[in-house]
CHARMM-style PDB file with segment names, atoms N, HN, CA, C and O in Angstrom:
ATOM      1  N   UNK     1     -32.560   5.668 -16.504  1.00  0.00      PROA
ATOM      2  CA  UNK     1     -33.401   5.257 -17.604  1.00  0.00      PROA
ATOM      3  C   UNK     1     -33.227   6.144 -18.832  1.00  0.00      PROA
ATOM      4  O   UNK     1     -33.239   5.412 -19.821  1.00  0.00      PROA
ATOM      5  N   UNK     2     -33.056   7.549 -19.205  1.00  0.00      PROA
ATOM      6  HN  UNK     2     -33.047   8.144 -18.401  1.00  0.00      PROA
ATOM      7  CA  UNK     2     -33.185   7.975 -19.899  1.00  0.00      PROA
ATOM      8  C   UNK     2     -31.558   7.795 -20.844  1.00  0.00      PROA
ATOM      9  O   UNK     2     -31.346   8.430 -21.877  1.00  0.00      PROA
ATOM     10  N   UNK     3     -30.695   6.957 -20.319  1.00  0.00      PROA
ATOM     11  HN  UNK     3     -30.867   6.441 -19.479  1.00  0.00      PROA
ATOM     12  CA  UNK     3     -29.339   7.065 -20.850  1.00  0.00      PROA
ATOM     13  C   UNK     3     -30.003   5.381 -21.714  1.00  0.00      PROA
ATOM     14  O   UNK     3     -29.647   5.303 -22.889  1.00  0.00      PROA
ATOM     15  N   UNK     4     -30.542   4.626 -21.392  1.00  0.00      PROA
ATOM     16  HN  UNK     4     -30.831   4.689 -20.437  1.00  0.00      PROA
ATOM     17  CA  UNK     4     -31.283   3.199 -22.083  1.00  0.00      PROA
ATOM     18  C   UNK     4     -32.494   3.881 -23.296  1.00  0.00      PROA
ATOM     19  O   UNK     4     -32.417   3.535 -24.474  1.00  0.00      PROA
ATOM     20  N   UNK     5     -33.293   4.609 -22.942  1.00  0.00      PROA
ATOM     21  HN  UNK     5     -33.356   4.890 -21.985  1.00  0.00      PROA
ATOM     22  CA  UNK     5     -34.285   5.368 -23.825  1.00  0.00      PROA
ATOM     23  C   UNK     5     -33.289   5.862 -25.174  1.00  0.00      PROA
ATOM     24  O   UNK     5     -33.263   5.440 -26.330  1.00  0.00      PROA
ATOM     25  N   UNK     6     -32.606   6.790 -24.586  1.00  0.00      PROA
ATOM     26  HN  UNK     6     -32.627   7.133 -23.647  1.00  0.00      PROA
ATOM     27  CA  UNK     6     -31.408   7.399 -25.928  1.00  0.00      PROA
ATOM     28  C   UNK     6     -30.894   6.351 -27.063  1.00  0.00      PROA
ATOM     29  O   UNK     6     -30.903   6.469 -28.289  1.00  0.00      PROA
ATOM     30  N   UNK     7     -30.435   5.268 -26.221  1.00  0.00      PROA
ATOM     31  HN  UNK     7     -30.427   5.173 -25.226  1.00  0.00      PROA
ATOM     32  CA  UNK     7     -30.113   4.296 -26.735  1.00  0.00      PROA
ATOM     33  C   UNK     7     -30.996   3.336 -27.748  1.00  0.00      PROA
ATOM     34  O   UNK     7     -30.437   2.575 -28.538  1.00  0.00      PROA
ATOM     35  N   UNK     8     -32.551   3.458 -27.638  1.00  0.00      PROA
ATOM     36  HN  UNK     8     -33.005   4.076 -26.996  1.00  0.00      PROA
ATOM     37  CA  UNK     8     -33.461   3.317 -28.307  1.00  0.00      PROA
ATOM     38  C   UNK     8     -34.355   1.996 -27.579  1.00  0.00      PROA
ATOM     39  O   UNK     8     -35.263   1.409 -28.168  1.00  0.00      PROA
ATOM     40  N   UNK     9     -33.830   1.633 -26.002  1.00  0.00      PROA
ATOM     41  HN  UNK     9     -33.092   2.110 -25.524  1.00  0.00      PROA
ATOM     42  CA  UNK     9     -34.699   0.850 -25.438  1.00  0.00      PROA
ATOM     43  C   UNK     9     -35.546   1.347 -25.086  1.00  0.00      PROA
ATOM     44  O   UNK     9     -35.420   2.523 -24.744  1.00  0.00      PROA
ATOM     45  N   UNK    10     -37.029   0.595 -24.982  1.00  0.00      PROA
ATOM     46  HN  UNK    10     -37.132  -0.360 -25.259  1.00  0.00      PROA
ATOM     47  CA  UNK    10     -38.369   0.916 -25.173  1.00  0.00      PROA
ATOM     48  C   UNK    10     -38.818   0.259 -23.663  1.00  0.00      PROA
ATOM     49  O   UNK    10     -38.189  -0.719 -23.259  1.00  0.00      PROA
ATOM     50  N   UNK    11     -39.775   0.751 -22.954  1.00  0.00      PROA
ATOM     51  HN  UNK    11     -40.286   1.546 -23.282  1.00  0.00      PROA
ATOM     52  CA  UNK    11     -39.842   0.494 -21.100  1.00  0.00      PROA
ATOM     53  C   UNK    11     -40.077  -0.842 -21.401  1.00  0.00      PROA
ATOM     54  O   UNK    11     -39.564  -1.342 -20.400  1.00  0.00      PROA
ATOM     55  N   UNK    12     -40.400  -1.591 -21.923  1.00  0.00      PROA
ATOM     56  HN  UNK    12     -40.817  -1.184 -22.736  1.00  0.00      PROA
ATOM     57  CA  UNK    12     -41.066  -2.905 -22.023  1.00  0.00      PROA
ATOM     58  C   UNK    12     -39.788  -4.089 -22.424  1.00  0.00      PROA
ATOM     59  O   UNK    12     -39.949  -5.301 -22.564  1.00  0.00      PROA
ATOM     60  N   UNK    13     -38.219  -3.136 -22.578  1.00  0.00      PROA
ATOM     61  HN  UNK    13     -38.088  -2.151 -22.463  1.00  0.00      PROA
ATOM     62  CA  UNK    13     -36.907  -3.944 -22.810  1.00  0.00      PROA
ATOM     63  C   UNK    13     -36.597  -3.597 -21.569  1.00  0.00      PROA
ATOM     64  O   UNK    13     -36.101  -4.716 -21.443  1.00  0.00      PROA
ATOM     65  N   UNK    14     -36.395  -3.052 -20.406  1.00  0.00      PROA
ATOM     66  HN  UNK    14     -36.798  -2.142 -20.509  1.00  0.00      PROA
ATOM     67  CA  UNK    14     -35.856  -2.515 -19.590  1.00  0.00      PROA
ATOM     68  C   UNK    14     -36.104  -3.810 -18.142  1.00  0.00      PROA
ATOM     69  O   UNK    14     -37.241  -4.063 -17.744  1.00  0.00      PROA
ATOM     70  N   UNK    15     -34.999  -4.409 -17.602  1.00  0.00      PROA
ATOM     71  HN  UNK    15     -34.075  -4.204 -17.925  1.00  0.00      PROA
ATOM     72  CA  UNK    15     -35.831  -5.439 -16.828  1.00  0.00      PROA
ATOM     73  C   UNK    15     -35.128  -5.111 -15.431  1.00  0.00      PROA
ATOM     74  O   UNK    15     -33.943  -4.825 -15.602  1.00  0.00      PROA
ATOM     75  N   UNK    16     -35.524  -5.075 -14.137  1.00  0.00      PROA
ATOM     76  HN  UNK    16     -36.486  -5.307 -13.999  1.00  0.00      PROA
ATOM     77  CA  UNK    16     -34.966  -4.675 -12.685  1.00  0.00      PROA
ATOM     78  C   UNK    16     -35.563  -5.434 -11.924  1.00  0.00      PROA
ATOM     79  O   UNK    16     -36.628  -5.895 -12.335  1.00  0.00      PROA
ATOM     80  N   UNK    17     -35.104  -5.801 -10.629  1.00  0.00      PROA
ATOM     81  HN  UNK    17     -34.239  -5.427 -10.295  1.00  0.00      PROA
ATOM     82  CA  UNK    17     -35.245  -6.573  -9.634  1.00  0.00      PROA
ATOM     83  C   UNK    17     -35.742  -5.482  -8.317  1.00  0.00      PROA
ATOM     84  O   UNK    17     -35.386  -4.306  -8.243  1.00  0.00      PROA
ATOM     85  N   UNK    18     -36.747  -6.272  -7.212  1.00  0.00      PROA
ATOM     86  HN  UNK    18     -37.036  -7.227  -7.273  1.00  0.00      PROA
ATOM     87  CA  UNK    18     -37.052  -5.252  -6.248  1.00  0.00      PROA
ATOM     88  C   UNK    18     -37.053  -6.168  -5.319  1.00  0.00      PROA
ATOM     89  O   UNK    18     -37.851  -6.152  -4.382  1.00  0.00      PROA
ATOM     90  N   UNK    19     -35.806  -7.404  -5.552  1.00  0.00      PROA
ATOM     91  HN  UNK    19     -35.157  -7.417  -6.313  1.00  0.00      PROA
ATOM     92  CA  UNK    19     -36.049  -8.337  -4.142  1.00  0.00      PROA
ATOM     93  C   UNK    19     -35.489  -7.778  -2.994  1.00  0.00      PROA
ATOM     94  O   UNK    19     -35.777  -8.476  -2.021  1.00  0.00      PROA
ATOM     95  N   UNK    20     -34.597  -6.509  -2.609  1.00  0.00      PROA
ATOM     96  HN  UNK    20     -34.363  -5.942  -3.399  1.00  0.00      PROA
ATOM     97  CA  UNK    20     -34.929  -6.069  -1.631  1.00  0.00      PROA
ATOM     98  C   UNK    20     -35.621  -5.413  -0.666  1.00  0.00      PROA
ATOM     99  O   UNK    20     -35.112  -4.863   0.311  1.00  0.00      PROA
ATOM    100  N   UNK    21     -36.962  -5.475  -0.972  1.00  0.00      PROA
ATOM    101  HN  UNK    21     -37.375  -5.922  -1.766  1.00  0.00      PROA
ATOM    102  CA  UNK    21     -38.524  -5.364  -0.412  1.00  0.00      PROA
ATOM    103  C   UNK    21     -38.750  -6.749   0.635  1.00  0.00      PROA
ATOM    104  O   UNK    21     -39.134  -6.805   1.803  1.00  0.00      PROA
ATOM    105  N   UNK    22     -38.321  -7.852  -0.361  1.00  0.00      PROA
ATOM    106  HN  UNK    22     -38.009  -7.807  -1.310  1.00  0.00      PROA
ATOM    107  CA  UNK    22     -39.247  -9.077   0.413  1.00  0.00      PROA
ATOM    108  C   UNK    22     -38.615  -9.452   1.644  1.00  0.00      PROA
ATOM    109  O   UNK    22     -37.454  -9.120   1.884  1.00  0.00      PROA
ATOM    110  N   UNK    23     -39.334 -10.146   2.461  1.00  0.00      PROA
ATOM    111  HN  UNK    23     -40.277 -10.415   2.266  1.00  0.00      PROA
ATOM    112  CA  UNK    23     -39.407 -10.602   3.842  1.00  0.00      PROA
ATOM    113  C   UNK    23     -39.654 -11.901   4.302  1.00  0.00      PROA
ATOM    114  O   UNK    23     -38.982 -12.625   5.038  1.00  0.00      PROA
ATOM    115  N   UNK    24     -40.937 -12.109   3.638  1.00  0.00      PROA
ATOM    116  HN  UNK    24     -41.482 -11.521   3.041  1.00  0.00      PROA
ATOM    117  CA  UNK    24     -41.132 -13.778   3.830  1.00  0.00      PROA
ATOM    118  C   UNK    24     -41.111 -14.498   2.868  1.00  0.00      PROA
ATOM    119  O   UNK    24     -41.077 -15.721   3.007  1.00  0.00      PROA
ATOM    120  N   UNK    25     -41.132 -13.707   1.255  1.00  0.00      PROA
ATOM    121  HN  UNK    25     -41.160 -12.713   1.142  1.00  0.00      PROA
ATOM    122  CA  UNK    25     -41.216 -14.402   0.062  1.00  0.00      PROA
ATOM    123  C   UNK    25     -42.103 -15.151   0.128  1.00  0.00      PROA
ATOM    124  O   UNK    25     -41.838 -16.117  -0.588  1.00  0.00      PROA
ATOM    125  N   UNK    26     -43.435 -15.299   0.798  1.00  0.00      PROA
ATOM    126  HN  UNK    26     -43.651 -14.514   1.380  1.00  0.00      PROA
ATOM    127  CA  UNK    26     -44.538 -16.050   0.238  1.00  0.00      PROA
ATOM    128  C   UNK    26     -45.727 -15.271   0.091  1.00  0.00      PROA
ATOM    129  O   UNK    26     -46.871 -15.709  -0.026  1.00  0.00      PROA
ATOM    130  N   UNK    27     -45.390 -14.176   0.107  1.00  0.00      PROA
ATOM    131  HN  UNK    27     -44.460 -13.819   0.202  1.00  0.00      PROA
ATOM    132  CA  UNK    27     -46.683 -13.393   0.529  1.00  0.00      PROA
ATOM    133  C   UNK    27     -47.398 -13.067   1.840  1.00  0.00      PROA
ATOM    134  O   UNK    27     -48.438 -12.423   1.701  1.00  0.00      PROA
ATOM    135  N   UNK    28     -47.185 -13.258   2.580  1.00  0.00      PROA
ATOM    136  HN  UNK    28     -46.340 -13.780   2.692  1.00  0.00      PROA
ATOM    137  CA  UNK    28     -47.829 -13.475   3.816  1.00  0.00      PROA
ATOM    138  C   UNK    28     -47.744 -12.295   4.800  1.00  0.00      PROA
ATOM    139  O   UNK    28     -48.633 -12.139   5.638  1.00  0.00      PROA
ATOM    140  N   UNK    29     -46.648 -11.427   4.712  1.00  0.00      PROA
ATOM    141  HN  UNK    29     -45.926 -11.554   4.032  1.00  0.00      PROA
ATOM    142  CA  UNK    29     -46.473 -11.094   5.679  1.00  0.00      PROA
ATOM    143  C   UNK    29     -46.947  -8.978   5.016  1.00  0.00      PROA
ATOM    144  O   UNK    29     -46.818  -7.994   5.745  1.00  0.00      PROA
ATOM    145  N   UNK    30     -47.349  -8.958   3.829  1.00  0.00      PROA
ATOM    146  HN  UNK    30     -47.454  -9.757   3.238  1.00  0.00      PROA
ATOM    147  CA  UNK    30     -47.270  -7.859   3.616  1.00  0.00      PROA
ATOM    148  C   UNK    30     -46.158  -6.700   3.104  1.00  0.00      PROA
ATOM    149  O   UNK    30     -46.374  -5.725   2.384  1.00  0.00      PROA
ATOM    150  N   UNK    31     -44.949  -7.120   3.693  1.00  0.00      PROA
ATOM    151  HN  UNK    31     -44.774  -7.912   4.277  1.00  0.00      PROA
ATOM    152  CA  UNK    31     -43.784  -6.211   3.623  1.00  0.00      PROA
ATOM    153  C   UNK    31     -43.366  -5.637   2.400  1.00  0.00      PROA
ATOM    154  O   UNK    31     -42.794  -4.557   2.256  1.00  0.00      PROA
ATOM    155  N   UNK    32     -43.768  -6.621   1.350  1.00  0.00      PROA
ATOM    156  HN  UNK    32     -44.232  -7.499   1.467  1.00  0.00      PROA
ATOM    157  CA  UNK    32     -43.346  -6.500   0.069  1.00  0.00      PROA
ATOM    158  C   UNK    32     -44.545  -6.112  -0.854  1.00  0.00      PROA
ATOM    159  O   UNK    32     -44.479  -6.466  -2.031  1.00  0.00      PROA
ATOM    160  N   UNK    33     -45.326  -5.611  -0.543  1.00  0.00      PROA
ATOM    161  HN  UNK    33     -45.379  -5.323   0.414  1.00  0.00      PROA
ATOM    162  CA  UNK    33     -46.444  -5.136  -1.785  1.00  0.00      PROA
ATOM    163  C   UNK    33     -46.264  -3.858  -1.940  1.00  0.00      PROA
ATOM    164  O   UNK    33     -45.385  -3.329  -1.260  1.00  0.00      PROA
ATOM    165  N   UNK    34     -46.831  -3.273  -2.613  1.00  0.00      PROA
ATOM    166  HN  UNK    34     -47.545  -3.703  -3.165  1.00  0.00      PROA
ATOM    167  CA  UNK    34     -46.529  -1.867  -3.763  1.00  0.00      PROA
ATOM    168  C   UNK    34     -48.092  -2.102  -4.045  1.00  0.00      PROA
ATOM    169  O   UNK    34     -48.535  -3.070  -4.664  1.00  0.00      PROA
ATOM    170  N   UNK    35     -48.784  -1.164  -3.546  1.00  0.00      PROA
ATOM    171  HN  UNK    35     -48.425  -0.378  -3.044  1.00  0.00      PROA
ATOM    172  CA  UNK    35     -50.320  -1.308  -4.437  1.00  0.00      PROA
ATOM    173  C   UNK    35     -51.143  -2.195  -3.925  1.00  0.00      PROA
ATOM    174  O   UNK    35     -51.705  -2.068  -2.838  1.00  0.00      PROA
ATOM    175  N   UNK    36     -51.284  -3.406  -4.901  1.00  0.00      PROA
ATOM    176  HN  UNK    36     -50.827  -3.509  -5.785  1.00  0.00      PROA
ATOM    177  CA  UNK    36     -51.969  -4.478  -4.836  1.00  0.00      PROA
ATOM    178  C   UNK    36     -50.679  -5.496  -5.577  1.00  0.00      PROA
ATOM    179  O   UNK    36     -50.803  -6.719  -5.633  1.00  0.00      PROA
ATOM    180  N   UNK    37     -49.719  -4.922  -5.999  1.00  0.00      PROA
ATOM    181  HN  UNK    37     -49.618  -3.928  -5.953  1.00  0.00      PROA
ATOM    182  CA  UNK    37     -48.723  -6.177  -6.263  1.00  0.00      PROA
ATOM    183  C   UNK    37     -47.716  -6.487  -5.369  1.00  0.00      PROA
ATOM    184  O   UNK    37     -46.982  -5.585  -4.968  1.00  0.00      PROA
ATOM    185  N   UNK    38     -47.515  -8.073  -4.852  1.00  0.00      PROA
ATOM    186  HN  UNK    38     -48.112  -8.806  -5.178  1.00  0.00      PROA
ATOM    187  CA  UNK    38     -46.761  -8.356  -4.080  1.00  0.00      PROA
ATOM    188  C   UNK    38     -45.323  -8.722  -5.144  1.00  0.00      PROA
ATOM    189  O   UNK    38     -45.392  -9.392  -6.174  1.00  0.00      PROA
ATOM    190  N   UNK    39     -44.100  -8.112  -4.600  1.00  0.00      PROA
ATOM    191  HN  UNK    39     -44.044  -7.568  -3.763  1.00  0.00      PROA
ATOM    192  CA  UNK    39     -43.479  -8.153  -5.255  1.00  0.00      PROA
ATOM    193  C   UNK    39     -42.153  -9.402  -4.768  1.00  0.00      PROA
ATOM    194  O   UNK    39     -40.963  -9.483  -5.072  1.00  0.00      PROA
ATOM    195  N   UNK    40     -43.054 -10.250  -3.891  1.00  0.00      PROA
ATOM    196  HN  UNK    40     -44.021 -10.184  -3.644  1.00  0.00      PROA
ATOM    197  CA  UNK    40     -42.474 -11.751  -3.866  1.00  0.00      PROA
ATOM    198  C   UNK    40     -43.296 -12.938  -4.722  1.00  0.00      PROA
ATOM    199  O   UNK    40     -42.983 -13.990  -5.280  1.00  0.00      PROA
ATOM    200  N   UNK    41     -44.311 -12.303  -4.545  1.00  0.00      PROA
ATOM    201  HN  UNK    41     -44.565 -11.448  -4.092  1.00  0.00      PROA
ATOM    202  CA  UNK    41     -45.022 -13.376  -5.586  1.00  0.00      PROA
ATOM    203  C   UNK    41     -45.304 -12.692  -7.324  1.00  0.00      PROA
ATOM    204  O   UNK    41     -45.288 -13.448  -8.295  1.00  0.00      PROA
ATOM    205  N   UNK    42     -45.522 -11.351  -7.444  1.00  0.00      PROA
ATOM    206  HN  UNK    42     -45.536 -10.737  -6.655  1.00  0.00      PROA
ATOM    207  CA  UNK    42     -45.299 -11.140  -9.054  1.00  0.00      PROA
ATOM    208  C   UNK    42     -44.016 -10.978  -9.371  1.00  0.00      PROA
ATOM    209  O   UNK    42     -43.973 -10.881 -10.597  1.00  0.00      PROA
ATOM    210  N   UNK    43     -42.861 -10.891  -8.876  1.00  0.00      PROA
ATOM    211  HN  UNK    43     -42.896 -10.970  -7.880  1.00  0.00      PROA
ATOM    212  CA  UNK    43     -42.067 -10.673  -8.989  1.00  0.00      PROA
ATOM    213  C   UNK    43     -40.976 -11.705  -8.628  1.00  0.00      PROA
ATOM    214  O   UNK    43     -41.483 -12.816  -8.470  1.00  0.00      PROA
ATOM    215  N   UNK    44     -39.785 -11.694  -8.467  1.00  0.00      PROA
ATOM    216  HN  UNK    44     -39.372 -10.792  -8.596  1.00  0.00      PROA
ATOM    217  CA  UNK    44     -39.081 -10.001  -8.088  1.00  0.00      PROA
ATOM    218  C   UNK    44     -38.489  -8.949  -9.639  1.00  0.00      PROA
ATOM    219  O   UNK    44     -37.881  -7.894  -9.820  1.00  0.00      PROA
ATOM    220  N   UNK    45     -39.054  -9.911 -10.387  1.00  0.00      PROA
ATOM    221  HN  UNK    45     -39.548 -10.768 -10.240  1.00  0.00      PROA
ATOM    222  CA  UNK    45     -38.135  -9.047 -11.341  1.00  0.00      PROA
ATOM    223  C   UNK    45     -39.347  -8.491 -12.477  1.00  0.00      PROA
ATOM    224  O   UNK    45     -40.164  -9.210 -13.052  1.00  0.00      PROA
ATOM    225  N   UNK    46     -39.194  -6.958 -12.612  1.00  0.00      PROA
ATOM    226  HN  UNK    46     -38.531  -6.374 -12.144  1.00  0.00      PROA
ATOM    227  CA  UNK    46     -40.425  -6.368 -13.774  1.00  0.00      PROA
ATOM    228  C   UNK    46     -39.892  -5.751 -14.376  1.00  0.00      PROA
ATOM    229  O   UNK    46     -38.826  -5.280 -13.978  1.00  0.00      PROA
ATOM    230  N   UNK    47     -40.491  -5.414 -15.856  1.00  0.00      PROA
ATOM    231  HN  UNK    47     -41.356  -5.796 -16.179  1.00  0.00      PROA
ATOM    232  CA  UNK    47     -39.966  -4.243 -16.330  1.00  0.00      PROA
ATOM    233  C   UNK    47     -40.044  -2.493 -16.128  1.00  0.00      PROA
ATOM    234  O   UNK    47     -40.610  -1.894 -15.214  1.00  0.00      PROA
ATOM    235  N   UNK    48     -39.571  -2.127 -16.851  1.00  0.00      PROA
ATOM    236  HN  UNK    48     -39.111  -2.613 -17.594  1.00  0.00      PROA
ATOM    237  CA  UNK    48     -39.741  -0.830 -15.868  1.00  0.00      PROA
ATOM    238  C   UNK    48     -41.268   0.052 -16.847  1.00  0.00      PROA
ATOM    239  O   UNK    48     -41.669   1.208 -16.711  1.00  0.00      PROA
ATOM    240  N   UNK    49     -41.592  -0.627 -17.424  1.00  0.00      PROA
ATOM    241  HN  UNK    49     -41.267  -1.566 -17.534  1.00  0.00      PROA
ATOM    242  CA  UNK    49     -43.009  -0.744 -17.861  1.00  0.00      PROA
ATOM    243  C   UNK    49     -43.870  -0.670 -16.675  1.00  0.00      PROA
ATOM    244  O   UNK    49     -44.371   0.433 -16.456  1.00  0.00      PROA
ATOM    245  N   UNK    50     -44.158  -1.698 -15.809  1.00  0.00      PROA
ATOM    246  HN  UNK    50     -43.750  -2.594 -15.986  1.00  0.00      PROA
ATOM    247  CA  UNK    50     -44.817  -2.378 -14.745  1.00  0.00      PROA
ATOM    248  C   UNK    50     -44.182  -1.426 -13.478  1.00  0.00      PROA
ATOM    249  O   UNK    50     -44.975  -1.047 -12.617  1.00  0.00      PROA
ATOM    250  N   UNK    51     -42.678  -1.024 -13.368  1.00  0.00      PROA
ATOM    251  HN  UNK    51     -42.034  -1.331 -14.068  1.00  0.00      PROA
ATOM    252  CA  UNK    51     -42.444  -0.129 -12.099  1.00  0.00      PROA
ATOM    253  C   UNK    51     -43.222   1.356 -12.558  1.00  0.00      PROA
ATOM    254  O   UNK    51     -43.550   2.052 -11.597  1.00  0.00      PROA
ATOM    255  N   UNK    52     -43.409   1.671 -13.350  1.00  0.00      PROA
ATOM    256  HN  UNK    52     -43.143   1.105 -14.130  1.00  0.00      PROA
ATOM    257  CA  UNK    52     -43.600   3.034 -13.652  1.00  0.00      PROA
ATOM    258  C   UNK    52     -45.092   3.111 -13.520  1.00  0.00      PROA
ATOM    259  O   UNK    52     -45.545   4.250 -13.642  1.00  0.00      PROA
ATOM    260  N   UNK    53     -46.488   1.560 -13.161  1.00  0.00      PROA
ATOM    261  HN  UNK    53     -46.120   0.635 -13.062  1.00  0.00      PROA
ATOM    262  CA  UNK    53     -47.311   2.268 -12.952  1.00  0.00      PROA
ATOM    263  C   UNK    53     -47.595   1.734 -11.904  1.00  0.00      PROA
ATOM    264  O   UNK    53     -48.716   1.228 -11.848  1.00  0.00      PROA
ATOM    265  N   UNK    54     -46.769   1.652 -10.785  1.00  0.00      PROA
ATOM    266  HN  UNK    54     -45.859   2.064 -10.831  1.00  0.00      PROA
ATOM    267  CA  UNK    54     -46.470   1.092  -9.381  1.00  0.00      PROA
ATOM    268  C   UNK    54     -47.115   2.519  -8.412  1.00  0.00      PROA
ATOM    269  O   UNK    54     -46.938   3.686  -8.761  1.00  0.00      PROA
ATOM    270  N   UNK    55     -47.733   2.177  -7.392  1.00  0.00      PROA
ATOM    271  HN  UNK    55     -47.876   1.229  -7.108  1.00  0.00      PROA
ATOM    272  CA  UNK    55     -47.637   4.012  -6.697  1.00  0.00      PROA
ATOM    273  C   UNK    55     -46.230   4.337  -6.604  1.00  0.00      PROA
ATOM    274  O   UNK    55     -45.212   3.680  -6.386  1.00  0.00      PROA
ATOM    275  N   UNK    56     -46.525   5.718  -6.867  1.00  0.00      PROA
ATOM    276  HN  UNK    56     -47.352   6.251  -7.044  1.00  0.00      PROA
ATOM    277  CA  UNK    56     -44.969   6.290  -6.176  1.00  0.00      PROA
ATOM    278  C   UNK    56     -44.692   5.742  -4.596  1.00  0.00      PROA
ATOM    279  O   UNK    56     -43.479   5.680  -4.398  1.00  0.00      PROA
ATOM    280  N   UNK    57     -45.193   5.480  -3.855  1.00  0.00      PROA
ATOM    281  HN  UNK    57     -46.179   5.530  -4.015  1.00  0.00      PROA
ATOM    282  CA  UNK    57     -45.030   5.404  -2.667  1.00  0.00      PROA
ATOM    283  C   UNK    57     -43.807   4.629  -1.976  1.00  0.00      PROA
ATOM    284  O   UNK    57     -43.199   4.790  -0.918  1.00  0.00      PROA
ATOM    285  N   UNK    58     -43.707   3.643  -3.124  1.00  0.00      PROA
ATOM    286  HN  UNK    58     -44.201   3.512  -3.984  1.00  0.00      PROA
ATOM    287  CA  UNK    58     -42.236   2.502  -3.090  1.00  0.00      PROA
ATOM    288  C   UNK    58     -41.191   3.456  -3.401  1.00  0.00      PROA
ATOM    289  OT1 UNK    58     -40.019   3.086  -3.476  1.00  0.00      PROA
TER     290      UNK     58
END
């Protein structure tokens, strides 16, 4: 990230995928949440705006 920042992108241009979390892709099964966001159903793709106030725990 900080080589995109230099560059003068701002977290809210920055876009990443975390579909290798999901499992059942409907939500159901848990595997894929971070927090309170399931990242088969808000996702899979956020900016790194939205990853950065994710728990660290992912």
């Amino acid at each position: 990230m900080p080589v995109l920042t230099n560059l003068g992108f701002k977290d809210e241009d920055v876009y990443t995928t975390l579909e290798n979390r999901m499992k059942c892709g409907l939500g159901k099964c848990g595997r894929c949440n971070i927090g309170n966001v399931y990242v088969c159903k808000d996702g899979p793709v956020f900016t790194y705006a939205q990853i950065k106030k994710l728990p660290q725990e992912f």
